[in-house]
C-alpha positions in Angstrom: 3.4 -14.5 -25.1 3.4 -16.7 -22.0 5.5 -16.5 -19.4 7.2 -19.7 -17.9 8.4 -20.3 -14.0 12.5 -21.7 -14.1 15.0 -21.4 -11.6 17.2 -18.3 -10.9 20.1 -20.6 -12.2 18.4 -21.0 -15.0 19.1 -17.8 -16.9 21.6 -16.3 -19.2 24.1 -13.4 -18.8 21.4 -10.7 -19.5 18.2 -12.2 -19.0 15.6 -10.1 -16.8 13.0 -12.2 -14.6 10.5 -11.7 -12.1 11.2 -13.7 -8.3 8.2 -15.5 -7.8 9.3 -17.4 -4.6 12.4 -18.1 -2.8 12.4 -21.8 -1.4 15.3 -21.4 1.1 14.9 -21.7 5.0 16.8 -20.7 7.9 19.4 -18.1 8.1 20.0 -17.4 4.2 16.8 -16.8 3.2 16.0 -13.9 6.1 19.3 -12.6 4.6 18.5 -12.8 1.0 15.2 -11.1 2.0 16.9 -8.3 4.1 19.2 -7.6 1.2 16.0 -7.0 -0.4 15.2 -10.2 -2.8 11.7 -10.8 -2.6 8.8 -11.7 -4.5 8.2 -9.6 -7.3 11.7 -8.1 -7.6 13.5 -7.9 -11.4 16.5 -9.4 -11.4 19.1 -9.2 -13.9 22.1 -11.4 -14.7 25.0 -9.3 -14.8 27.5 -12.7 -15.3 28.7 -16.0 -14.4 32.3 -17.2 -13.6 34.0 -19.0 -16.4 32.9 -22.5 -15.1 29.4 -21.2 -14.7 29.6 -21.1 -10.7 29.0 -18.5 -9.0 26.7 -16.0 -10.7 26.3 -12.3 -10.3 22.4 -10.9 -10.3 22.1 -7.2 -10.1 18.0 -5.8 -8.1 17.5 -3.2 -6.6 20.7 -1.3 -7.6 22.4 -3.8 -5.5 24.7 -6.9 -7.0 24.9 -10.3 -5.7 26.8 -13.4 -6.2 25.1 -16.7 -5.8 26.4 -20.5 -5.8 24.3 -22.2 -8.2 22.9 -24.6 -5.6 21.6 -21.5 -3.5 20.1 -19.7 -7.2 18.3 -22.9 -8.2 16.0 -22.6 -5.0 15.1 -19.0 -6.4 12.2 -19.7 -8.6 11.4 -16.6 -11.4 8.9 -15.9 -14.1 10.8 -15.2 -17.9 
């Protein structure tokens, strides 16, 4: 089985996927990174609002809402 690189946006309610890099600057990505997103963290999706924006990801114990347009500059292996 291969494994193939997507965006974090990308995923469905219940997917698991590996970070493999996070391609925002400045202020949200030291955040995102504090919070404890990083490379090589699992990260599930625990749901999306009903018009698919935001989503909730569950790591590390800890869950976290996302605009799409912040998720799809998370890229993860599936």
């Amino acid at each position: 089985m291969t494994k193939k690189e997507i965006t974090l946006d990308q995923l469905e309610v219940g997917d698991v996927a590996t970070v493999v890099k996070i391609s925002i600057s400045g202020d949200l990505r030291r955040r995102l990174m504090e919070m404890g997103l990083t490379k090589n963290t699992v990260v599930t999706v625990i749901g999306k609002a009903p018009l698919g924006d935001p989503i909730e990801y569950k790591f590390r114990n800890y869950n976290l809402t996302l605009r799409k347009e912040e998720a799809n500059k998370v890229i993860v292996e599936c």
